[in-house]
C-alpha positions as CSV (number, residue, x, y, z in Angstrom):
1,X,1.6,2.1,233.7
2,X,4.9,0.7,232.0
3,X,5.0,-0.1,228.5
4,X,5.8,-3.7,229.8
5,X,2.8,-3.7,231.3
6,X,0.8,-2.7,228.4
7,X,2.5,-5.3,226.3
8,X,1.7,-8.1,228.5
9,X,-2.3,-7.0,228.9
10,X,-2.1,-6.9,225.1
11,X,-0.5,-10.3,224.5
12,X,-2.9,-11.9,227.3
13,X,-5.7,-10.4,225.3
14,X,-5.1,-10.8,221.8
15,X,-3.6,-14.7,222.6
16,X,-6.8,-15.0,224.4
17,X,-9.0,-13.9,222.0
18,X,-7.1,-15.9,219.0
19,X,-7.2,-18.9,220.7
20,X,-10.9,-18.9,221.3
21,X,-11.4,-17.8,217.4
22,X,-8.9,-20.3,216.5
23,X,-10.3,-23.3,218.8
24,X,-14.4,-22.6,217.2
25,X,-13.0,-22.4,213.4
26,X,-11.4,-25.9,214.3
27,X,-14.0,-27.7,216.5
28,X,-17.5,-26.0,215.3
29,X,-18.8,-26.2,218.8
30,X,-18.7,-23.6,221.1
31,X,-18.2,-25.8,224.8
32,X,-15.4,-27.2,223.4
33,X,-14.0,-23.9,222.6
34,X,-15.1,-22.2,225.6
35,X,-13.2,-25.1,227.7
36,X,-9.8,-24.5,225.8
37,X,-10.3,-20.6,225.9
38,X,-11.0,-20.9,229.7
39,X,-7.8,-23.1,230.2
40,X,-5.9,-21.1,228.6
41,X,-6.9,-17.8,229.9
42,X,-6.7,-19.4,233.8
43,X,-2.8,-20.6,232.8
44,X,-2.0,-17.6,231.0
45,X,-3.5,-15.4,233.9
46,X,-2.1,-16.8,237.0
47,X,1.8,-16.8,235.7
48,X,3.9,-14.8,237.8
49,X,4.3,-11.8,235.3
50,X,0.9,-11.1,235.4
51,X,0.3,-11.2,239.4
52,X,2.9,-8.7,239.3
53,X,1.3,-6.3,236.6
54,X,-1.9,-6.7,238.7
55,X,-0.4,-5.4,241.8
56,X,1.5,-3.0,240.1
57,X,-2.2,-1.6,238.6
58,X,-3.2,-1.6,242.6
59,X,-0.3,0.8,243.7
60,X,1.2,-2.0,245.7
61,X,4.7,-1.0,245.6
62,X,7.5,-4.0,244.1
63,X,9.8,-3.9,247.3
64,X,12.4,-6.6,245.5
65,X,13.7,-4.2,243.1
66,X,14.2,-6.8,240.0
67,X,12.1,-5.3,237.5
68,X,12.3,-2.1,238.3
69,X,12.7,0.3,235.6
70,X,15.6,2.6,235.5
């Protein structure tokens, strides 16, 4: 695994995980910080940089090339 993989799995955790700490301090009630968690974690898990990490964890070789580390 690249260390720019790692990085992103941290951020997507830790932002995750702040967020949904962040969003019950504020509100007091735990739907409503469960909805913005789950939002968040959808939008921030879907982006194009993570798809790629997640093949990249399945062995699926990147056949464009562009982030390939030299």
């Amino acid at each position: 695994m690249r260390p720019r993989d790692v990085r992103a799995i941290a951020f997507c955790a830790l932002t995750i995980l702040g967020l949904a700490a962040l969003s019950f301090v504020i509100s007091q009630n735990y739907g409503v910080a469960l909805g913005l968690t789950a939002a968040y974690a959808i939008f921030v898990l879907t982006r194009p940089r993570m798809l790629r990490v997640y093949r990249r964890l399945r062995g699926e070789p990147d056949w464009g090339g562009y982030f390939k580390d030299d």
